[in-house]
MMTF fields as JSON, N, C-alpha, C and O atoms, coordinates in Angstrom:
{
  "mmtfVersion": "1.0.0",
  "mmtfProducer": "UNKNOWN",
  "numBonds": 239,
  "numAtoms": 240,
  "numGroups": 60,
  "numChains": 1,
  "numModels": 1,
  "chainsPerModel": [1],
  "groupsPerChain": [60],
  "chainIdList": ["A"],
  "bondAtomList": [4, 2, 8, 6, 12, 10, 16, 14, 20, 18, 24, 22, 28, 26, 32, 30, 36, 34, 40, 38, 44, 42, 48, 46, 52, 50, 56, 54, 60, 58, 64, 62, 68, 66, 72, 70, 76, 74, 80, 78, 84, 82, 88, 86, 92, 90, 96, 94, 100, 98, 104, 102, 108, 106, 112, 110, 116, 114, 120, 118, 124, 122, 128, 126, 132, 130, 136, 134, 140, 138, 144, 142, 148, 146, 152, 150, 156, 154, 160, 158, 164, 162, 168, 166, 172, 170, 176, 174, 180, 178, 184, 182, 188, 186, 192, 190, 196, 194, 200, 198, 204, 202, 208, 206, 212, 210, 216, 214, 220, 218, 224, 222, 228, 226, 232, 230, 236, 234],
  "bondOrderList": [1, 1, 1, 1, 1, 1, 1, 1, 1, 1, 1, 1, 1, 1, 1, 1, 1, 1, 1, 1, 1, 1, 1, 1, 1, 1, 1, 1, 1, 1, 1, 1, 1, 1, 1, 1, 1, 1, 1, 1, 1, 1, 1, 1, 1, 1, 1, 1, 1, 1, 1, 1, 1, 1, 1, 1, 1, 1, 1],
  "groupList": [{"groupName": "UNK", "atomNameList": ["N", "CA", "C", "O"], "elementList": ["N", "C", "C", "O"], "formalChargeList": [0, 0, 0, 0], "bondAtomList": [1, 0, 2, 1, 3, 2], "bondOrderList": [1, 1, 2], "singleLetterCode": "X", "chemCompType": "L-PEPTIDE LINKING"}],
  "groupTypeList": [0, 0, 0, 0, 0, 0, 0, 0, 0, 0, 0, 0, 0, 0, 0, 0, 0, 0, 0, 0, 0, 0, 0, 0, 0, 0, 0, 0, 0, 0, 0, 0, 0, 0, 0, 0, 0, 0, 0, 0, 0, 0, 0, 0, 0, 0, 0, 0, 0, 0, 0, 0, 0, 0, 0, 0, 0, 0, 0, 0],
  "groupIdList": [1, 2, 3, 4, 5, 6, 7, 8, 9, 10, 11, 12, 13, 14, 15, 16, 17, 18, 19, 20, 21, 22, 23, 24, 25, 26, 27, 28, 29, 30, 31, 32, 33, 34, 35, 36, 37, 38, 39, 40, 41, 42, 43, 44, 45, 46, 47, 48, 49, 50, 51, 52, 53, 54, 55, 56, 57, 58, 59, 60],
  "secStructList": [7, 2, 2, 2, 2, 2, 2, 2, 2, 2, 2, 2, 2, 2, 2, 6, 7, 1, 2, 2, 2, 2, 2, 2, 2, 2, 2, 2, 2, 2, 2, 2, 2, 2, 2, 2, 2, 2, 6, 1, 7, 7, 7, 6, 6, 1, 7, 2, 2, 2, 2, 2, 2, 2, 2, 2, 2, 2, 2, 7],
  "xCoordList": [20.684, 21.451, 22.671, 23.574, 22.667, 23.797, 24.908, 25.99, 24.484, 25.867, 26.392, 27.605, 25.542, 25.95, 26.868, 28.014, 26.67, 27.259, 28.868, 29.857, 28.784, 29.774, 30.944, 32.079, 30.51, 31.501, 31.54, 32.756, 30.977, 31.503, 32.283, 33.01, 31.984, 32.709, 34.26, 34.799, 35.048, 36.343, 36.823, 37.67, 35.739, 36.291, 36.542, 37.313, 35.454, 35.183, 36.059, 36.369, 36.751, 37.972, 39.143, 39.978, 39.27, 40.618, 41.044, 42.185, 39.762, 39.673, 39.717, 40.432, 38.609, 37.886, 38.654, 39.075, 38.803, 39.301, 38.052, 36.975, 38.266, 37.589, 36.397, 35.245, 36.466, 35.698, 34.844, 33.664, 34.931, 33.88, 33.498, 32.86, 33.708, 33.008, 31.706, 30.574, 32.41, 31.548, 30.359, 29.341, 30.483, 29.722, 29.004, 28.044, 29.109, 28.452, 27.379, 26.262, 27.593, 26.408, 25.643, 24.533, 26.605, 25.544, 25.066, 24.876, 24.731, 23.865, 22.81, 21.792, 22.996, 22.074, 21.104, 19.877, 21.617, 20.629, 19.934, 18.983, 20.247, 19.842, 18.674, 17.517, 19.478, 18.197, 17.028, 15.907, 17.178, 16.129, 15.223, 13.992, 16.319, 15.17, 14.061, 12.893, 14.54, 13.381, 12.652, 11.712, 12.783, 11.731, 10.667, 9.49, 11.296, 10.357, 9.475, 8.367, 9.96, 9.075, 8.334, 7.795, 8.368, 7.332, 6.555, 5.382, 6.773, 6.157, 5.668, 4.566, 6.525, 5.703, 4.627, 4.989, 3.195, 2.273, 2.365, 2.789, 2.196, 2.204, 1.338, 0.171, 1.465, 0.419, 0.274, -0.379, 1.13, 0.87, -0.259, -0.378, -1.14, -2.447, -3.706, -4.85, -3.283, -4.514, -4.725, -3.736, -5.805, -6.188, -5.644, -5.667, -5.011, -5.2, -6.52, -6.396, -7.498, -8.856, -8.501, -8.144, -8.657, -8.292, -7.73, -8.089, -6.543, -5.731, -5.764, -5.752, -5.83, -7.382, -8.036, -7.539, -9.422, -10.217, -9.356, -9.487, -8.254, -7.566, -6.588, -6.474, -5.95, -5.519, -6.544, -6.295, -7.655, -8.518, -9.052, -9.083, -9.606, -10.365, -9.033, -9.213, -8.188, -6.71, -6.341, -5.881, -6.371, -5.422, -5.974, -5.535, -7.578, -8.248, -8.789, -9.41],
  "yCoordList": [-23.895, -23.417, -24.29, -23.934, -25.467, -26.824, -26.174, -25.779, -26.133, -25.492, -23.714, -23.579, -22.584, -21.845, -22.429, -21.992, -23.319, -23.521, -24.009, -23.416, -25.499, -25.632, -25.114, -25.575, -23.894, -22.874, -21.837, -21.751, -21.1, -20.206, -20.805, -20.16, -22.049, -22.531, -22.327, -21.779, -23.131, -23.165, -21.518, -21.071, -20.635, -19.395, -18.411, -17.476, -19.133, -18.04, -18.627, -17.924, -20.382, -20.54, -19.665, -19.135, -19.494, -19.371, -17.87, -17.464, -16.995, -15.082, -14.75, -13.871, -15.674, -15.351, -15.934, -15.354, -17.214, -18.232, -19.079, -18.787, -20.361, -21.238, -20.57, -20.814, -19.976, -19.532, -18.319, -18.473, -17.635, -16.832, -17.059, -16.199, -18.266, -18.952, -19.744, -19.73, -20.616, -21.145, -20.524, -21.181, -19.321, -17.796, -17.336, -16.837, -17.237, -16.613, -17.413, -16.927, -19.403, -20.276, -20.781, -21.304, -20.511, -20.853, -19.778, -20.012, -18.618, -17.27, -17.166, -16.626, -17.849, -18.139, -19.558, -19.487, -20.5, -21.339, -20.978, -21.672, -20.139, -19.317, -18.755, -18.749, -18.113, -17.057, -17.926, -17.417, -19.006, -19.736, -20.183, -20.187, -20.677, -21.534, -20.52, -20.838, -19.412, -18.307, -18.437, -19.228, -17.984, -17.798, -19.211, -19.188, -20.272, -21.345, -21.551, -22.072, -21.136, -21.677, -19.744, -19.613, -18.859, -17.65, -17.738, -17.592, -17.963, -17.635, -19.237, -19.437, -20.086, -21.358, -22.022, -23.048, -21.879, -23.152, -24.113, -24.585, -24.731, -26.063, -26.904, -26.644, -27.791, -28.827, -30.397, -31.384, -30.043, -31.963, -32.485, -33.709, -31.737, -32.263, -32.014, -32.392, -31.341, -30.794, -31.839, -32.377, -32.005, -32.695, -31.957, -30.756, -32.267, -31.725, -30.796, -29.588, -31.242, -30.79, -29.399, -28.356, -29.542, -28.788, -27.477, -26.325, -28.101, -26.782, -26.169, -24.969, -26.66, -26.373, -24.822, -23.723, -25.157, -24.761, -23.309, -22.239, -23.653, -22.236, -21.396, -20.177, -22.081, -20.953, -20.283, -19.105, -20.758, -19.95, -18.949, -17.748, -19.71, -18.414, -16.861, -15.647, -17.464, -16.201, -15.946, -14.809, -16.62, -16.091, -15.306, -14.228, -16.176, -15.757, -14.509, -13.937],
  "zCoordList": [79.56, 80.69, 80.944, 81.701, 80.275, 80.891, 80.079, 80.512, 78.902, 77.668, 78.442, 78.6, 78.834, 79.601, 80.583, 80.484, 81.527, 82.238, 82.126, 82.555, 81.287, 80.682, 80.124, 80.247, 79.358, 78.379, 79.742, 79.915, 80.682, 81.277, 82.6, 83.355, 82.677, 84.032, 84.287, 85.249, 82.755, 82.922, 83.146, 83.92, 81.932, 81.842, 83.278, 83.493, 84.173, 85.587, 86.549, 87.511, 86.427, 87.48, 86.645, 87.377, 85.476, 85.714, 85.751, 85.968, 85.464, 85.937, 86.853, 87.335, 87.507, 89.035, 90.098, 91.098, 89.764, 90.801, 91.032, 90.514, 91.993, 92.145, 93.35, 92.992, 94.366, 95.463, 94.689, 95.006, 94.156, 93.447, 92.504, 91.897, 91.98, 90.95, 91.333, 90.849, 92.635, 93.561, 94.262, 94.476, 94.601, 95.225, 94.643, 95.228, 92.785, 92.127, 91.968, 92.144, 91.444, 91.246, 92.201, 92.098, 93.568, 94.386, 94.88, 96.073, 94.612, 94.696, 94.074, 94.506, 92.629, 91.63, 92.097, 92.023, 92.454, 93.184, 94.439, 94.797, 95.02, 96.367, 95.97, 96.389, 94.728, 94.218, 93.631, 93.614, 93.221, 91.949, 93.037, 93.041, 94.25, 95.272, 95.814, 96.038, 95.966, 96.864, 95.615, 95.701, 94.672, 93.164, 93.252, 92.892, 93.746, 93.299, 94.677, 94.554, 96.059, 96.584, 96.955, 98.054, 96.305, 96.362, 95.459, 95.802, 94.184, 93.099, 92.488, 91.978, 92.63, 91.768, 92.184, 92.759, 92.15, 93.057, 93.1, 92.045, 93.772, 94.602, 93.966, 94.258, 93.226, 92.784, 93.014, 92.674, 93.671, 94.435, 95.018, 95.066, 95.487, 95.951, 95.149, 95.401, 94.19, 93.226, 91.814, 91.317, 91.371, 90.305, 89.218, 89.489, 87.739, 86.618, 86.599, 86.797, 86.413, 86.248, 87.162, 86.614, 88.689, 89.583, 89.247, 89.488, 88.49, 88.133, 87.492, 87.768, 86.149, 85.186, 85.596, 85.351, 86.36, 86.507, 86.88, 86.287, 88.273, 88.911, 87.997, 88.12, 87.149, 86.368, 85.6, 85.342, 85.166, 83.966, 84.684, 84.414, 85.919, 86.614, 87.13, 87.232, 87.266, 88.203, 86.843, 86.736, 85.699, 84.495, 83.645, 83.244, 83.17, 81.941, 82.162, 81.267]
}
């Protein structure tokens, strides 16, 4: 994603301009943040083992 970023950056200031360039990536971090805190679990309080056990049982 860093090399995406890189190669389309210069290309989207100098089409777009600088403010909808700005609009578009931070829409995309807007968007990633809702994705991570709906969909990613939380494992800071859980054991390896722990987690383990909860994906096999919700996955397998």
């Amino acid at each position: 994603m860093n090399a995406v970023v890189t190669f389309a950056f210069p290309l989207m200031i100098a089409r777009i301009g600088p403010a909808w360039t700005y609009a578009i990536f931070g829409t995309i971090n807007v968007g990633a943040l809702l994705f991570y805190l709906t969909i990613v679990p939380e494992t800071k309080y859980h054991s390896l083992e722990e987690l383990e056990e909860q994906f096999r049982t919700r996955y397998a």
